[in-house]
N, C-alpha and C positions, 0 to 999 in steps of 0.2 A: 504493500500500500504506500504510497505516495503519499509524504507528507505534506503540511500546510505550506511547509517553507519553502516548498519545493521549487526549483526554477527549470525552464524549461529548454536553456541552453545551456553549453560550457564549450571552453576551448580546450583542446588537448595539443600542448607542445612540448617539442625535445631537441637538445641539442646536438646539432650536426656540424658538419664540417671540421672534425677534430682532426684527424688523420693529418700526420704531418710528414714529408719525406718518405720512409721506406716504413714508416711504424702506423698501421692501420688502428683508430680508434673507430669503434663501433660499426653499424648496418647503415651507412646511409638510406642508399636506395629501399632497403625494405621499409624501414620503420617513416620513409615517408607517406608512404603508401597510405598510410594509418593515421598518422597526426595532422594535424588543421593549420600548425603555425610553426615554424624550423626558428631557432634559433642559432644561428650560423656563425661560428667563431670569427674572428677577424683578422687571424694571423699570429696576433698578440701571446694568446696564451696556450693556443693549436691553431693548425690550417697551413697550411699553403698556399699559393697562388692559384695553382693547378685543382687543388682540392676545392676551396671555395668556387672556382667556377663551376665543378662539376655539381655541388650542391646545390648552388642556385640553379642551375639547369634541369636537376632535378626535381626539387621545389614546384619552379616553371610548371616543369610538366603534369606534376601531382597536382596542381590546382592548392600548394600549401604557399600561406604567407611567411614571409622573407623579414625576420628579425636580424638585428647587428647585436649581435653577443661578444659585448666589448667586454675588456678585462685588462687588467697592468700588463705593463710588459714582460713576462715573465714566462715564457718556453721553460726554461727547465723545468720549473715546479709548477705546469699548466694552470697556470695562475692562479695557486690556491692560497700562495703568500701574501701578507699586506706589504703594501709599499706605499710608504709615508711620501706621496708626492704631493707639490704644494697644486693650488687651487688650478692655476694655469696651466702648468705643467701639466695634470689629469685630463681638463678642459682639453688640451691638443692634441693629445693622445689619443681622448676617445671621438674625436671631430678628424682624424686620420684614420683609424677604422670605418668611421661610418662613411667615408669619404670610398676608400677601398672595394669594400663590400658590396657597396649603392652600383659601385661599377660593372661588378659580375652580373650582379641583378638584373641591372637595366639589359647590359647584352644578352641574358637571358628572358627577357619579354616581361621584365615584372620589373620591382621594385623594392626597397627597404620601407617597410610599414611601419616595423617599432623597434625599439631599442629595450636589451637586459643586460643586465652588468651581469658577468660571471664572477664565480669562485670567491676569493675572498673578497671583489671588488663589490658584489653582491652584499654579504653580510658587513662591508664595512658601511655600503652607505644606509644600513638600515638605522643604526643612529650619530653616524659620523654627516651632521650639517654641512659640513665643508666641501666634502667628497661627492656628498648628494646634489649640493650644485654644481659642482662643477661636471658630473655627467650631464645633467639636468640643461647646463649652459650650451653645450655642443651641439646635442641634440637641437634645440631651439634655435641657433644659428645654424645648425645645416636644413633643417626640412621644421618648422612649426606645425605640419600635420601630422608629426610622427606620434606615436601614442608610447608610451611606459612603461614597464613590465615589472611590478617586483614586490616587495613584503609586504602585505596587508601595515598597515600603522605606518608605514617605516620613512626616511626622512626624504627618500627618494622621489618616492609618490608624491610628496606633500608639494617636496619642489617641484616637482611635476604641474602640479594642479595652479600654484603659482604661479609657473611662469606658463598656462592655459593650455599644460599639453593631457592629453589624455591620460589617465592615470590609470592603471590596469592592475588590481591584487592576482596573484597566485598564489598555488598550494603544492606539494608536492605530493606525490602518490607513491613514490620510491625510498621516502627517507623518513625515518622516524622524530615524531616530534617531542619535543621538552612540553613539559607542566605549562610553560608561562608563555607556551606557543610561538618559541624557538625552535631551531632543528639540533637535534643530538649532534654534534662534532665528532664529525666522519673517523677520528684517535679513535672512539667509543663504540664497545662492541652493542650490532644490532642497528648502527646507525643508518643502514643501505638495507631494505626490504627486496627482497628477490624471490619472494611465493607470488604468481601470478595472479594467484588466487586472493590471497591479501589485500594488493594493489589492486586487483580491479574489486573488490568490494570498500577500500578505501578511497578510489574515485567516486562509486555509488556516493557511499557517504557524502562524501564533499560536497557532490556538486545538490544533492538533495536535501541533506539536512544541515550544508555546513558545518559539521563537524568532524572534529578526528579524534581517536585515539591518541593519546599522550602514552611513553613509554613506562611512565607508571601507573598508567588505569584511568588518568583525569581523561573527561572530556573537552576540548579546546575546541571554543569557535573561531573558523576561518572563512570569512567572506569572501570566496577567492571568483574570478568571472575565466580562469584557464589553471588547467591542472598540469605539470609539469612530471615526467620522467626522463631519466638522464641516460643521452644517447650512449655511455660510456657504462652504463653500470651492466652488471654480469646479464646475459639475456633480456635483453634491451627490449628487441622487438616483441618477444613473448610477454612480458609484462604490457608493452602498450597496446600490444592486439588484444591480451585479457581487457582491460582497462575499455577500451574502444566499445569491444562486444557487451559489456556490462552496462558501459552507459545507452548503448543502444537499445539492452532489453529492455533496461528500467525508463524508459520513452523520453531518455536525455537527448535532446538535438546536441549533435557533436557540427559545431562549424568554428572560422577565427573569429576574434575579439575584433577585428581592425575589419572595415570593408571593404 
């Protein structure tokens, strides 16, 4: 039975384009098959040249929209490290990926819709002010219709909304959450959900009653409008094809957030 709270859409995205040189990260091609919205690396923290065009192409062709999944500069540690960059500095960085990216996109018959910070650059600006505008700032000077991608509450969105770009909450289907509707720190065992089965009735959840399980029994509400799992984690595609067919049965329209 369908709850009151119930809504009638969601978006399901995952990130692609990781695959760097000779070191294959994840399914592209399949798991786009499946999700509504790619979050595509920029080079920055994976990708390549060559890789990011073939994402976008793919993308293209699946009918999925084309996010710039900016992040520090940081290849070695796929940017999962903080880097204390000043306000400017971050601002250029991330106005040179979405500059990059925009380009594969367009050569392939589309576009960059929206922007998400990855990795750590993700969880820093959820209450690092500073960080948050300055993605916030790039964004804004490269495209003002671009829309926002990231932590329900968190400082990014705010600036977002600020400086009048669309603000978009997520949630994750793949990752365990904290009591105070954090995500567990990936160090921490249990932190990466890999039962199909799990994941795709914690999508249900989500997107129906807004809520999740917390890794200690609490209930946490998340008003998320796109559910994320991560094109990198162990059986990628089988969780978002679970995920997909779950929300389909339970008469969730899966389409993107952006139009």
């Amino acid at each position: 039975m369908v709850s009151e709270r119930a809504i009638s859409a969601i978006d399901l995205n995952s990130d692609v384009g990781e695959s760097f040189g000779a070191w294959t990260i994840g399914d592209d091609e399949s798991i786009l098959r499946i999700v509504t919205s790619a979050n595509v690396a920029c080079g920055f923290h994976g990708g390549d040249p060559s890789t990011l065009r073939l994402a976008c192409s793919a993308a293209a062709a699946h009918g999925v929209r084309i996010g710039a999944q900016v992040g520090y500069p940081d290849l070695l540690g796929f940017g999962r490290r903080f880097l204390d960059m000043s306000e400017s500095e971050l601002r250029d960085a991330v106005l040179y990926q979405l500059g990059a990216l925009d380009a594969f996109a367009q050569v392939a018959g589309s576009e960059v819709a929206y922007l998400k910070p990855h990795g750590a650059l993700y969880h820093a600006t959820i209450d690092n002010a500073v960080q948050a505008r300055a993605v916030v700032a790039a964004a804004s000077e490269y495209d003002p219709s671009l829309a926002v991608l990231g932590a329900p509450g968190s400082e990014l969105l705010a600036a977002a909304r600020r400086a009048d770009l669309e603000a978009v909450p997520e949630a994750f289907i793949d990752r365990a959450y904290r009591g105070d509707g954090r995500l567990v720190p990936r160090s921490e065992p249990g932190s990466v959900i890999t039962d199909p089965a799990a994941v795709a009735a914690r999508a249900v959840r989500l997107a129906v009653d807004r809520t999740v399980e917390a890794a200690d029994g609490a209930v946490v509400e998340v008003h998320a409008r796109s559910l994320c799992v991560h094109g990198d984690s162990p059986g990628a595609v089988a969780l978002a094809g679970a995920a997909r067919a779950a929300l389909d049965a339970a008469g969730v329209a899966v389409h993107p957030f952006t139009g």
